[in-house]
N, C-alpha and C positions, 0 to 999 in steps of 0.2 A: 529608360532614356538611352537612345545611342546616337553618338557623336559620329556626323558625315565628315567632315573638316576639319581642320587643325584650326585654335585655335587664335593662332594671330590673321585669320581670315576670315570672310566671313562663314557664319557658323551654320550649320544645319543638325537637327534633331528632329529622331525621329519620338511622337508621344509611346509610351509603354503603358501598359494597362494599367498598373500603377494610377499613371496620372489618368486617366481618364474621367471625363465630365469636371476637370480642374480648370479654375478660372486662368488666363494668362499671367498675372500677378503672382497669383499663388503658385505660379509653375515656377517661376523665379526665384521664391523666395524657398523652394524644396528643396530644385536642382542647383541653381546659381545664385546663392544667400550675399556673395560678395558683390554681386551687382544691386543699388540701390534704386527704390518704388520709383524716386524721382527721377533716376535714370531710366528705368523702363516704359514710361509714364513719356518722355521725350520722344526715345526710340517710338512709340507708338505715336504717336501723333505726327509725326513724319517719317511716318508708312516704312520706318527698317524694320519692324518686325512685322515678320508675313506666315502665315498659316497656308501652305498650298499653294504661296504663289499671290495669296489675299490678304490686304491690310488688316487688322486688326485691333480692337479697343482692349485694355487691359482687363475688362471685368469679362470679356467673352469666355467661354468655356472650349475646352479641345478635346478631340476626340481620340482616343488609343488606335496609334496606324496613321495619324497627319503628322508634315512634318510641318517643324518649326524655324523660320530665319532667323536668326540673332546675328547683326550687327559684331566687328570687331570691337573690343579695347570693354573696361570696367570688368575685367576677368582678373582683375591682381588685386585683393584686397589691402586697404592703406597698411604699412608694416608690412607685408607680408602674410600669408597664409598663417594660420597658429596651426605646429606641426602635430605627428601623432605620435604618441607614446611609442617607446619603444620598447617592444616586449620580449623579455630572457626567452631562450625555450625552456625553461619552466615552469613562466604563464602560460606559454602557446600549450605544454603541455595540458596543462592543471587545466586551462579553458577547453581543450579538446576531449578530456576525459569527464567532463559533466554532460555533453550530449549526447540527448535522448533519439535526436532524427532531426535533418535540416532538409530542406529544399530551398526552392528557389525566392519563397518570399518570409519564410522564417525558421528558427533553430530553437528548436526545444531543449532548455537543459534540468537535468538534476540537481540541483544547489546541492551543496552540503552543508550540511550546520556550522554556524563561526564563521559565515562567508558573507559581509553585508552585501545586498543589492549594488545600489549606491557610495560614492563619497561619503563626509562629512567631517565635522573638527574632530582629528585624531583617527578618522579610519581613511588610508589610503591602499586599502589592498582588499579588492570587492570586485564583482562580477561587469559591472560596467568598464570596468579600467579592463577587464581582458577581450570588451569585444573585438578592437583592432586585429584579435588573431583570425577574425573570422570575415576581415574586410579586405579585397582585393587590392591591386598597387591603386588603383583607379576607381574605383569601386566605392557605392557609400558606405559608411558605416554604419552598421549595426546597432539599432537601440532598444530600447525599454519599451514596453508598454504598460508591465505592471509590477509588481512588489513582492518580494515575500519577508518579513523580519528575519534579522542577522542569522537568531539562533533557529528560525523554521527551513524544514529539509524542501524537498521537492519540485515539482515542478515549475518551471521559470518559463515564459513566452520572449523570445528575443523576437523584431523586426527587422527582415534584412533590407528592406527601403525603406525611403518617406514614405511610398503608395500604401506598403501594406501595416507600415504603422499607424498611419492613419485609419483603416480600415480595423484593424484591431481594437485599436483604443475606443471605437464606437463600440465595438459587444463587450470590451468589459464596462464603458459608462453605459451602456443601454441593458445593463443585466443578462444578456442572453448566452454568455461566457457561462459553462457550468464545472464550478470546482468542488472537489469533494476532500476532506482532507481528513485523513486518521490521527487519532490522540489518545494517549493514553492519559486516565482520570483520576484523580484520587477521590475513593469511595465509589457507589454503586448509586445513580439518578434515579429515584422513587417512579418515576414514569420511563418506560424503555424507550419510547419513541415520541419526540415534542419538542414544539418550537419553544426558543426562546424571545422573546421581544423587549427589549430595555434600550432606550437612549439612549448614547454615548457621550461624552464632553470630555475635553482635557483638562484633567485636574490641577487647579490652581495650584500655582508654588515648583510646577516641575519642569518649566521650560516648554510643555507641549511635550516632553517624553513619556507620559503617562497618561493614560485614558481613566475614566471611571461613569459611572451607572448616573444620569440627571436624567430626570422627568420630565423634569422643568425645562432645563434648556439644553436639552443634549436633539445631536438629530438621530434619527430613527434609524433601528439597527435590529437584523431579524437573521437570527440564525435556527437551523434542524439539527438534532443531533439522533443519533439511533444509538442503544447499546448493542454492538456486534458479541462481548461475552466477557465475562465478570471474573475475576480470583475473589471468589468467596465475599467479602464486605469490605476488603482492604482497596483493592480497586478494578477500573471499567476498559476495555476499549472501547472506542465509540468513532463512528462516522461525524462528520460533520459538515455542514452545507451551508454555507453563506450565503444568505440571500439578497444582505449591502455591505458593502466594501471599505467598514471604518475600520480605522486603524485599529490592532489589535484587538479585534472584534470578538475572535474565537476564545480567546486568553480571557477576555475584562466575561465573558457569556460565564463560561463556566466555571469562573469564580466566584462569579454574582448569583450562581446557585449551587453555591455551597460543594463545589468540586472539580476543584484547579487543576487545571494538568499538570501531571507530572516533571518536574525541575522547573515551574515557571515562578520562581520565587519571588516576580517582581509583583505578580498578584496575588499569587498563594502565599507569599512567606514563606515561614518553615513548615507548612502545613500541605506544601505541593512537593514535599520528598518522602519518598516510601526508606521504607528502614532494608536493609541487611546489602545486599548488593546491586540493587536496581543503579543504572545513571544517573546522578544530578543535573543531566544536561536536559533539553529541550525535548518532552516528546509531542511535537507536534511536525507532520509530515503533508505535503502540500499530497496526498496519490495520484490524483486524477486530472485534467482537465481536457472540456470537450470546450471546441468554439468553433466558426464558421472557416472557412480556408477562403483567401483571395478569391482563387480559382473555381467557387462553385463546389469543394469538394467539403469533408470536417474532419479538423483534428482532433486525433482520441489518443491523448498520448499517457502514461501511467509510469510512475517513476519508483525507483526500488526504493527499500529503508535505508536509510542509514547504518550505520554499524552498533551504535548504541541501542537505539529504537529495535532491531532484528534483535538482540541480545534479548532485552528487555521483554518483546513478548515471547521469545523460548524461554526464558525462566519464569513467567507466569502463567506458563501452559497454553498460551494461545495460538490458533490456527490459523495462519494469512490467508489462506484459502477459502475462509468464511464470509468474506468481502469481496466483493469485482467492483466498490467504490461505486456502486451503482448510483448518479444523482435522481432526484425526482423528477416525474416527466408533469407536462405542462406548467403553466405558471404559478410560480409562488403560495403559499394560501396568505388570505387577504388579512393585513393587521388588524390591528383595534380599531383606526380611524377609516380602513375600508370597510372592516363591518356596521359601524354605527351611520354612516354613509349610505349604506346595502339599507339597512331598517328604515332609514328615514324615506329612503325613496318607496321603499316600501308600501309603508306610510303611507306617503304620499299618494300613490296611486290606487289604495283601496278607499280612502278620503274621494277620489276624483270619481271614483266608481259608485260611491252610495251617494254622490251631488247627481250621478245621471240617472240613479235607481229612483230619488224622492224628484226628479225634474219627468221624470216617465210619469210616475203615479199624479201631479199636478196638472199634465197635460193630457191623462187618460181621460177618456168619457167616463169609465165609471167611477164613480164617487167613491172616496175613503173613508171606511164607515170609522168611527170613534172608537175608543176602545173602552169597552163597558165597567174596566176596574177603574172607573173616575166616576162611577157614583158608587154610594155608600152600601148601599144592599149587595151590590155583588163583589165588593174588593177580595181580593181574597179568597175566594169560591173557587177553586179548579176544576174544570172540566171534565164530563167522566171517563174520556180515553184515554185525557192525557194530552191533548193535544192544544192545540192555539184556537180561542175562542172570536174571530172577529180580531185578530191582531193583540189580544189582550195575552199580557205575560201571566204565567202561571207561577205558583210558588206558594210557601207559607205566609201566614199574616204578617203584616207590618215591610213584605217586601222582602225578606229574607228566601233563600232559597229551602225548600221542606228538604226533609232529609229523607233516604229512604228509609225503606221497613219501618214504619209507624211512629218515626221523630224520635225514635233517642236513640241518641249517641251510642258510639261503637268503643 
């Protein structure tokens, strides 16, 4: 969006890619949230807001490159604007020093552990309260698309508009986001490379702070895990690969088979710390994430360890360079209720295919002979090549299948 005119006149804007194919409503409530539906809603119906020069109904769509008329006045929201934090230079700093690479529609960072995302009762000091360092005097601000837990390192997605948060938040709801994240394990998973698939739900009694493993009524939750390389039986690193997006998915997975990551005592207990000097803290690290860019292009951005985590696999002898976080290529493999799905149709179409095999042989000219093990003389009599007599099944007496080599058993 850019502004032709000062605001106490009337206004012109020009659409930005961003907005493109956006309804006129929704362009208002992205760019100009302080002007209300009913006031835009007016404006349109007596023609002050013009596209081009052309009236325009609130549900039409605009095009990236037309400009926009907007009318003076409903640009002061009641009270006042609500202002923007004001940030020390040692958020600007601290916010400046987690970035991965920014451009024009969004800013990659590194979290570090002990850093929540988010707000909430009792956390005021998180990664959202420093995006203002990275908003212009004019300029929007900076948001969220998706998550990582307080105590998980790695890779974060900021949006530097509405447009391209918008466009974000579809490939991580439509799955096509791929993230891959390193963990260290306690113990060594009996299979090196395998999905896990277990239900999720929030555990009664914890406020929603705590996930756990329902069958019954949890929703579907499917994560990959690879072991990249083992210290002997004590413990694993491991990839991992999220395939849906619950809360503490990776953490409730690999507890639920019996080898919790490392410091994550809220699901391991005391059974997710290793003994002599390893860290108690969190080793799970967000590495990798690939996703679509605005622009047609893709981000492939990779974020270092943390300090504890780098510690942790030099003292268990492990090589980082064994990994490039590689996710898997094409789609997911299909869960339980995809496969039982896959069979039924299955099913179903060899069923449709032996209705057009017996509806052939009904309408053929020639006759279907009987098959001669329904009278009594021949039941049971096999043939002497071996083969199908007249459609009649072969086998030993009584309908049993003969066994080879002369019927006994092996």
């Amino acid at each position: 969006m850019s502004r032709i005119e000062p605001a106490d006149t009337v206004r012109q804007f020009r659409i930005a890619r961003d907005d493109d194919d956006i309804r006129v409503d929704r362009w208002f409530k992205r760019n100009l949230p302080q002007v209300s539906f009913a006031m835009v809603s007016r404006w349109a119906r007596t023609g002050q807001i013009r596209v081009d020069g052309k009236r325009v109904k609130v549900d039409d769509r605009l095009v990236s490159g037309q400009t926009l008329r907007v009318p003076p006045g409903g640009d002061t929201p009641p009270g006042g604007a609500a202002p923007r934090r004001v940030l020390t230079d040692a958020d600007i700093a601290a916010a400046e020093a987690m970035v991965i690479e920014q451009d024009r529609a969004a800013i990659l960072l590194n979290k570090p552990p002990g850093l929540a995302t988010q707000g909430g009762t009792g956390t005021h000091h998180h990664v959202d309260g420093l995006l203002d360092a990275f908003a212009g005097p004019n300029g929007p601000r900076p948001r969220l698309v998706h998550r990582l837990d307080k105590d998980t390192s790695g890779v974060l997605l900021i949006a530097r508009t509405p447009g391209s948060a918008a466009f974000f938040s579809k490939r991580f709801s439509g799955r096509s986001a791929r993230k891959v994240y390193w963990a260290l394990v306690v113990g060594v998973p009996d299979v090196a490379n395998g999905i896990i698939e277990a239900k999720l739900a929030k555990q009664p009694g914890t406020g929603g702070e705590k996930m756990h493993v329902d069958e019954e009524n949890g929703q579907s939750a499917k994560t990959r895990y690879r072991i990249v390389e083992r210290a002997g039986n004590s413990a694993a690193w491991v990839e991992l690969e999220p395939f849906t997006g619950r809360t503490h998915q990776l953490r409730v997975h690999m507890a639920a088979i019996g080898h919790p990551i490392v410091g994550d005592g809220k699901y391991g207990g005391q059974d997710a710390f290793l003994t002599g000097s390893i860290s108690r803290k969190m080793h799970l690290h967000a590495r990798r994430l690939i996703i679509d860019h605005p622009d047609g292009d893709m981000i492939d951005a990779v974020a270092d360890l943390p300090e504890h985590f780098a510690a942790s696999m030099e003292q268990l002898g492990f090589d980082p360079s064994l990994s490039d976080a590689q996710p898997e290529t094409g789609p997911p493999p299909p869960g339980k209720a995809e496969r039982k799905q896959a069979a039924r149709q299955h099913a179903k179409q060899i069923r449709k295919g032996r209705r057009g095999e017996r509806r052939g042989r009904a309408e053929g000219k020639t006759p279907v002979r009987k098959p001669l093990a329904k009278t009594g003389a021949a039941r049971g009599k096999p043939a002497g090549n071996g083969k199908s007599n007249g459609g009649r099944r072969t086998g030993s007496p009584g309908g049993k299948p003969s066994r080879p080599g002369g019927g006994k058993g092996r």
